[in-house]
N, C-alpha and C positions, 0 to 999 in steps of 0.2 A: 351507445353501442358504436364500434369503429365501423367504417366499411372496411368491402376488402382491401383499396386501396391505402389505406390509411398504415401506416407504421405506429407499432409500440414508441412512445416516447416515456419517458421517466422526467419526472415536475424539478425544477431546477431547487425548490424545498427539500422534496425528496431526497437530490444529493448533497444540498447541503447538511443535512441531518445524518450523511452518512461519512462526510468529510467529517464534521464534528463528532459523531461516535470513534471514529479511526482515532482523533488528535487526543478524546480524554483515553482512550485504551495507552496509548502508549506512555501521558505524561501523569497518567493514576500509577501507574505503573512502581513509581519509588516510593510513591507514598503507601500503598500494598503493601510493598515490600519493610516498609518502616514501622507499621502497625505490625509485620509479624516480628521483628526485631526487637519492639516490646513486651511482645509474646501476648499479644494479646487476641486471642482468639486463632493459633497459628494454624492447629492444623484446617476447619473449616475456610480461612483464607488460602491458606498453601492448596487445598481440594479444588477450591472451583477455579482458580486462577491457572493450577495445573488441567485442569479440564476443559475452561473456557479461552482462556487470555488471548492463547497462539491462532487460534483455529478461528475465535470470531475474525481478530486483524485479516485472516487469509482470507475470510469470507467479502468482508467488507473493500479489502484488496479485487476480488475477483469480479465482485458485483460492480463496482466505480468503474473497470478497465474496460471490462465487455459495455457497460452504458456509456463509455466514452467512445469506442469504436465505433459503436452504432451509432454514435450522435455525428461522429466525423463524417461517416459514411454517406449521412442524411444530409448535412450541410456543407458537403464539399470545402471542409474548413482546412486550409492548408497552412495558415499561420504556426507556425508551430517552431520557434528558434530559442525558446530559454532553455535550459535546462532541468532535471528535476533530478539529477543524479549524473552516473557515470558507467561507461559501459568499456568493458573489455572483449572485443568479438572476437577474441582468441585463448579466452579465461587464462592469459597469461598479467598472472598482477602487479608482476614486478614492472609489465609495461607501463608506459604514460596512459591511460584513458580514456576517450575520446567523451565529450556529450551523451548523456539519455536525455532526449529528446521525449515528449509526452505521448505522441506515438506510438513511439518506438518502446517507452515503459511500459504502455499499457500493453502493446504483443508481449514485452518478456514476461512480465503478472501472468499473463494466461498461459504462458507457454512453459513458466518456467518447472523445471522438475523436482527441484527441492529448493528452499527458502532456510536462509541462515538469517537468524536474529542476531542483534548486535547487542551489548551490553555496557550499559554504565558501571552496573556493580554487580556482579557473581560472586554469593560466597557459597551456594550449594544448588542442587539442582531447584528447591523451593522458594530459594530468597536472591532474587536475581529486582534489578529492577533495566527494563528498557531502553537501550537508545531509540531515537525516532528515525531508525535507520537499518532497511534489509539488504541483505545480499541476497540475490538471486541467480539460479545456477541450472544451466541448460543448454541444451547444443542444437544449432541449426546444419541443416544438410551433413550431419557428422561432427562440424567442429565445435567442441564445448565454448562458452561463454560465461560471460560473470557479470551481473549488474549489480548495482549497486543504489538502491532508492533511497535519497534522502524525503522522508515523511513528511515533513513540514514542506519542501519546494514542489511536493506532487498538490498538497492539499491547497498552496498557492497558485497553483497555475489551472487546477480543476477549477477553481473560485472564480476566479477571473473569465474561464472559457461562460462556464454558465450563470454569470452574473447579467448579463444583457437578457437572457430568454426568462421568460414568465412560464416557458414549457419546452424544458432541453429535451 
């Protein structure tokens, strides 16, 4: 049992078993899409993929960013200078970019208002398959914004943070 003093922490297993459920969601993803292309069993794959696919990622997104905050919070971790993406803080795209920061991705995750998935391959609304790659879309003090999370350099740079703790 915690005392009161003690903070929730999440087991650095814990996230990694959720970095790895993020990485097969997105790269099962064309091969889903390839099984129904041989029509094999399409519409109970097109059901649950339409029902599960988008929503677990966002889950899995929302649970990593909020246990990354709290863990910064906890450890006064101010390392923070790769990138894991790209952020337009005036959701203007035709501009240059600046760095997301892992920080700074994990506010936009929490904050953002709606989530645009990228795609390899669209040929209907059922048979799409994944890039590893969201756009996120929201506005601070009024001004809209646009980020843009590359999947694989967030699951990189979470790895590495909680790779030293036995209990991030």
């Amino acid at each position: 049992m915690r005392t009161q003093d003690e903070r929730y922490r999440r087991s650095r297993e814990r996230v990694w078993a959720d970095l790895y459920r993020l990485l097969t969601m997105f790269y099962s993803s064309g091969a889903l899409r390839e099984l129904q292309d041989e029509e094999k069993a399409v519409e109970s794959i097109a059901t649950i993929r339409g029902a599960c696919e988008k929503q677990e990622i966002h889950e899995v997104l929302l649970t990593l960013a909020a246990g990354y905050r709290a863990y910064m919070d906890q450890n006064q971790d101010a390392r923070d200078t790769v990138p894991c993406g790209s952020l337009w803080p005036t959701a203007d795209t035709d501009a240059i970019p600046g760095p997301l920061l892992l920080r700074e991705a994990c506010n936009k995750i929490l904050h953002a208002e709606s989530c645009e998935f990228r795609y390899l391959a669209y040929r209907d609304v059922s048979r799409y398959s994944l890039l590893p790659r969201i756009r996120l879309h929201g506005a601070k003090d009024g001004t809209p914004w646009v980020a843009e999370l590359e999947i694989l350099h967030l699951v990189d740079r979470l790895f590495y943070k909680y790779r030293g703790d036995s209990d991030a």
